[in-house]
N, C-alpha and C positions, 0 to 999 in steps of 0.2 A: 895501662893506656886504654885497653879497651872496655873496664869498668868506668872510665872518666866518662868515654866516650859517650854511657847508657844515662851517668846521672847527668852531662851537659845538658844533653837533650832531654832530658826530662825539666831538668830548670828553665832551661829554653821556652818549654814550652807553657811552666806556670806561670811566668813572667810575662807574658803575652796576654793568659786567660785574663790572670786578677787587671791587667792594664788595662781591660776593654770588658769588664765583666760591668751588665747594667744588670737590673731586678725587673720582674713582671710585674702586673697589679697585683701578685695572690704573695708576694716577699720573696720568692724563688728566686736563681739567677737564669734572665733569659736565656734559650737556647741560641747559641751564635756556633755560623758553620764560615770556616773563614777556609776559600777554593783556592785549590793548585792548580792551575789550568796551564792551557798554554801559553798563556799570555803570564805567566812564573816561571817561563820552563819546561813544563812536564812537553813532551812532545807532541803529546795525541789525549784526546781527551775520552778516550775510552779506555779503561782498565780493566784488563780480564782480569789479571793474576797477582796475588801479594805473597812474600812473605818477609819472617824477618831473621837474620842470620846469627850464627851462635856468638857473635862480637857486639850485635847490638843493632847493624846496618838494616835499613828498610828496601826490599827491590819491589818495583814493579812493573808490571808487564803488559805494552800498551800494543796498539796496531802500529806504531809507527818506532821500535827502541823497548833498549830496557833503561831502566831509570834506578837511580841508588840514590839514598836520602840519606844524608850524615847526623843529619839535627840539627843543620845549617844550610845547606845548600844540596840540591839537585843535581845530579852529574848522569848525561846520559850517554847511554851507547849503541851504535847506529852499524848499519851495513855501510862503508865504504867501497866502493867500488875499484880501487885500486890499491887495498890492501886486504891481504891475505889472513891477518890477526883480527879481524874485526869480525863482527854478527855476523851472520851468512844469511838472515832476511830481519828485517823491524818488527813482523807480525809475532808476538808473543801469544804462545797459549799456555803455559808452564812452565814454572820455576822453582828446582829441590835442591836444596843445597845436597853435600855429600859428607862425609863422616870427616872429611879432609879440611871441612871449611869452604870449599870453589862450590864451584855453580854449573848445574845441566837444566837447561834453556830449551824448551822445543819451541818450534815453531810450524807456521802454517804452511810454507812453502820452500824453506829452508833447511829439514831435517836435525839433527841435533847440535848443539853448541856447550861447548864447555869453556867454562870460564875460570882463568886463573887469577882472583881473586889477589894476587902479590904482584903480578908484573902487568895485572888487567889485560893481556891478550885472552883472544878467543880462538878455540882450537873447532873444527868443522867435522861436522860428520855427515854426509850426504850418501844419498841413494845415487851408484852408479849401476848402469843395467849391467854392465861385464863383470860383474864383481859380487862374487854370490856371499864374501864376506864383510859386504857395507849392509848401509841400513837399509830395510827394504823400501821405506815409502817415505817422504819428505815432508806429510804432515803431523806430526807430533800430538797426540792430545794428552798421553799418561809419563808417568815415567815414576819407578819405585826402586828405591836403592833396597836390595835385599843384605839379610844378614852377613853374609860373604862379603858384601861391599862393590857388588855387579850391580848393573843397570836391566831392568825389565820395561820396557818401550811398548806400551801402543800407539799405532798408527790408524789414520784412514785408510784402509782399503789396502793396507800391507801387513795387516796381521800384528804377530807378539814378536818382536827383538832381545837377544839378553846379548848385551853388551860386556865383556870381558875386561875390565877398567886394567888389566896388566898386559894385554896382548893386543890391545884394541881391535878387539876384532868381534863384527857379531855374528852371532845365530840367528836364520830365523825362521819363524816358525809361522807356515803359510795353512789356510783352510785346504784340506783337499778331499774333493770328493768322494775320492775311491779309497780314502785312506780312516777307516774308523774312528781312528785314536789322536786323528791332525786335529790344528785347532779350529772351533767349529763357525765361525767367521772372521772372516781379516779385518773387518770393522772394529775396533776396541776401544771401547768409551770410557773404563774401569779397570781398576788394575789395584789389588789388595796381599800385602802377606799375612796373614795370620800369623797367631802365637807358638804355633808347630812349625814354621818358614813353610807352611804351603801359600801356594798361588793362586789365586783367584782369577777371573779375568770375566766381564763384565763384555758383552758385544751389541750390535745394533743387527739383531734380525737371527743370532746364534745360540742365543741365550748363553748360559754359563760353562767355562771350561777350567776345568780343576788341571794343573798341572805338577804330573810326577818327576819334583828333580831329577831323581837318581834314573828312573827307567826311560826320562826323555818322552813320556806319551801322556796326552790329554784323556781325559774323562769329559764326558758331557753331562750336562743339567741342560735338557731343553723342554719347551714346552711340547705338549703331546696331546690332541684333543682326546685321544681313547685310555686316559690315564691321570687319573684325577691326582695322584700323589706327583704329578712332574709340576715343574717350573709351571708359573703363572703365566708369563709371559716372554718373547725371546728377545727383548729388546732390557738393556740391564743396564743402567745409571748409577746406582749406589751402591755399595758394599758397605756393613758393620759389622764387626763382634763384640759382643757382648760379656759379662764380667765372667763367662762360665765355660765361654766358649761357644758358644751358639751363632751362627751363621744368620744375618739378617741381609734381604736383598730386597734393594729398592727396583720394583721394573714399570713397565709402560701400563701393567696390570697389576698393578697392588704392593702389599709388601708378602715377603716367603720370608719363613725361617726355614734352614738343612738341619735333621739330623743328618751330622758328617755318617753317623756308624751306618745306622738304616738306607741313608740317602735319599730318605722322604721327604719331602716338600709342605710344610702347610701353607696355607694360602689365607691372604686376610687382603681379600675384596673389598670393593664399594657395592652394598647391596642397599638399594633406592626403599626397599620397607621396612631396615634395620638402621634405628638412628646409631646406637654404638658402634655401626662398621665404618670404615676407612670412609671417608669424607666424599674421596673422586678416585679416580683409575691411576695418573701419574704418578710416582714417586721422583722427585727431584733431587732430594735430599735426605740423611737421616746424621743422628746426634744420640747420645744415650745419655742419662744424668745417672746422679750419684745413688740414686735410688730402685736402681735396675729399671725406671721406664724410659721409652723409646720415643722420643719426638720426630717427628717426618714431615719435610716440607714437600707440599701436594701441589702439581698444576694446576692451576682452577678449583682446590678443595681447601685451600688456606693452611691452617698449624693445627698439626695433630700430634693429640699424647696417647700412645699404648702402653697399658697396662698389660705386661705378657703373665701375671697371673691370673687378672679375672678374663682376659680378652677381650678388653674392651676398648674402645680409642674416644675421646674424647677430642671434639672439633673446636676450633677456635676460627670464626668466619669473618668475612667483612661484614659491616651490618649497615646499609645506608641510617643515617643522622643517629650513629652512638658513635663518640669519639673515642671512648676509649677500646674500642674495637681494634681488631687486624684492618691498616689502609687500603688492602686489595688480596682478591681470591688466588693470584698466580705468584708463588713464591718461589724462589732462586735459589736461596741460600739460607740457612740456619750453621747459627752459632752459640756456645752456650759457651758464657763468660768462667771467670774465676769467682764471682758469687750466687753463681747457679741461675743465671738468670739468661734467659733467650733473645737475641738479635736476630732477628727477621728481615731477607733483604727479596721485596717483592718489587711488580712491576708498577706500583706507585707509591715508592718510600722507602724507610727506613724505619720497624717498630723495634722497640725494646717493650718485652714481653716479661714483668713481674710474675713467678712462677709462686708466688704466694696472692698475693692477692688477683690474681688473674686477668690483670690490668694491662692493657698495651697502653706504650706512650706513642704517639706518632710524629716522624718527622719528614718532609713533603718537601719540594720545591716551590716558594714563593715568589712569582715575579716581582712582587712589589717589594721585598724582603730580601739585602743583596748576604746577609747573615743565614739563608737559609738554605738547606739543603739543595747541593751544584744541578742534581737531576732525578729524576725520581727513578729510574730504571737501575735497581743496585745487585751490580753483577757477582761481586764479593767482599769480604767482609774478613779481617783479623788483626787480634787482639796482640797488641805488641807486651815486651815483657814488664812494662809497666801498670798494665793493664789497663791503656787506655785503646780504642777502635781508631782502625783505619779502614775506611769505606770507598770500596770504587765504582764507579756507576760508568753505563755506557754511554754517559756522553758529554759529563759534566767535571771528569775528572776525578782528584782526589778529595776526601773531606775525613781529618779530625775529628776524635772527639777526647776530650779530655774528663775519664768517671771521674773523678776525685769534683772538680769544679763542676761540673754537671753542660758544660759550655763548647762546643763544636767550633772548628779552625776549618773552617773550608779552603781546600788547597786546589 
């Protein structure tokens, strides 16, 4: 049933393309973006969160519901207010499925959600102040099922949670001053296991805090002006490992590699009279391809490739009047498909990045053009198991695309 379920939806949606597929003047088929908006359904037309589940279903996660896509129709799921099974707020920031098949949901003012997936009720997990074994803080931004099959939670301004999926009950695990080994801010933006089930944890203003299962106590990565080998920077957005094991961190200051053994820090800055250094300061995002190099989407410094053999990064900029350029310097998100190629979701458009010939293609919102990308602000970005894109934008909703036909479904 639930292999039917992948190929309906995949015909579903060829059957759609070829019926409305026109050519350009150069014999191509036009690009057509065909929108989910609200006026289809979708409740809100902002989409922070996608993913797609081991059955085949599409979720996504808007300010107003979460939303599930069968390859037919939209089914959404909303706060009630006078039931006790339902969402516990609309405002989505995260969605992981679990080994089990269900769903953990965080949210912005509603603390965590799980979703039963067979009978579709929602189970609640909120911050009560009496209760030093609930969640500590009600807005959600991480959530990492580790090895064990336990939940690891970051919150705003309540620190790390690990959640006991048999006992329901959490730990948690707050910044404190006087305590060396606590975690080093409650801010938590990032949250990574490694291939050894270490913990990572990513903060805004703590830098980095490594955590020891067995001993229960954190380590610090922070930055240190009197200490060139520490952290770059203490604000920490990405986390990667690499094919060897290598620790890559995206922060407000460049990108670090850790050696774990030494616990030395290199640093790969923006230096303004080295063209081969890092583009800008932010890191946003990071991706590794199949060839050990490191792509990293930069605030204000566009798409960069590091080469961690020679050390070199190579920029890819917006360029006023070359089209085949990156559409803008502040990029969101990076994706790197199933034939090696990069999706770049910046704050004007949508590029796909040929990683051989060094070509972006670009796709924009056209008012005059109702087949054109829903908004140009694209907040995320993933690739379902057919390998076609699903792209959500802050304000336009959701948008199709179909590799195979070359042709966009704006939802």
């Amino acid at each position: 049933m639930y292999n039917k379920i992948k190929i309906q939806l995949s015909l579903l949606f060829v059957m759609i393309l070829f019926s409305s597929e026109t050519f350009s003047f150069d014999g191509r088929p036009s690009i057509r973006f065909k929108h989910l908006t609200i006026e289809d359904g979708l409740p809100q037309n902002s989409v922070h969160t996608m993913m797609q589940d081991s059955i085949g279903f599409l979720w996504f996660g808007t300010r107003d519901g979460l939303v599930r896509y069968d390859g037919y129709n939209l089914k959404t799921f909303k706060h009630e207010a006078n039931n006790a099974d339902s969402l516990s707020d609309n405002y989505i920031l995260i969605i992981v499925e679990s080994s089990l098949g269900n769903l953990w949901i965080g949210t912005k003012d509603g603390g965590l959600n799980h979703f039963n997936t067979q009978n579709e009720k929602f189970s609640r997990y909120l911050h009560q102040a009496d209760d030093s074994n609930s969640i500590s803080n009600n807005t959600v931004d991480s959530i990492v099922e580790d090895s064990q099959g336990n939940l690891w939670i970051g919150t705003r301004g309540g620190g790390l949670n690990h959640f006991n999926t048999k006992t329901k009950q959490f730990s948690q695990y707050r910044h404190q001053a006087e305590v060396s080994n606590s975690l080093s801010h409650d801010y938590v933006m990032s949250i990574m296991e490694d291939s050894r089930n270490n913990l990572w944890i990513g903060t805004r203003g703590g830098g980095t805090s490594h955590f020891n299962k067995k001993s229960g106590q954190f380590g610090h990565h922070e930055r240190h002006v009197d200490k060139v080998n520490s952290l770059s920077h203490n604000s920490v957005w990405a986390f990667m490992e690499d094919n060897v094991g290598k620790l890559w961190i995206g922060t407000n200051d460049g990108l670090n590699s850790l050696d774990k053994k030494s616990k030395i820090f290199t640093h790969y800055r923006h230096q303004a009279s080295d063209k081969n250094s890092l583009s800008y300061k932010g890191i946003s995002d990071i991706d590794k391809d199949g060839k050990g190099g490191i792509w990293l989407g930069v605030y204000g410094g566009g798409l960069n490739h590091f080469n961690p053999k020679t050390k070199q990064f190579v920029h890819y900029r917006h360029q006023e009047n070359v089209p085949i350029s990156l559409s803008h310097d502040t990029v969101w998100s990076i994706m790197m498909d199933k034939h090696s190629n990069l999706w770049v979701g910046t704050s004007n458009g949508l590029n796909h990045f040929n990683t051989t010939n060094k070509f972006f293609t670009r796709y924009v919102h056209n008012n005059n053009d109702s087949n054109s990308l829903s908004d140009n602000s694209i907040e995320s970005i993933i690739e379902d198991s057919q390998g076609n894109l699903w792209i959500g934008t802050g304000g336009g909703g959701l948008n199709y695309f179909d590799v195979k036909s070359g042709l966009f479904i704006n939802y």
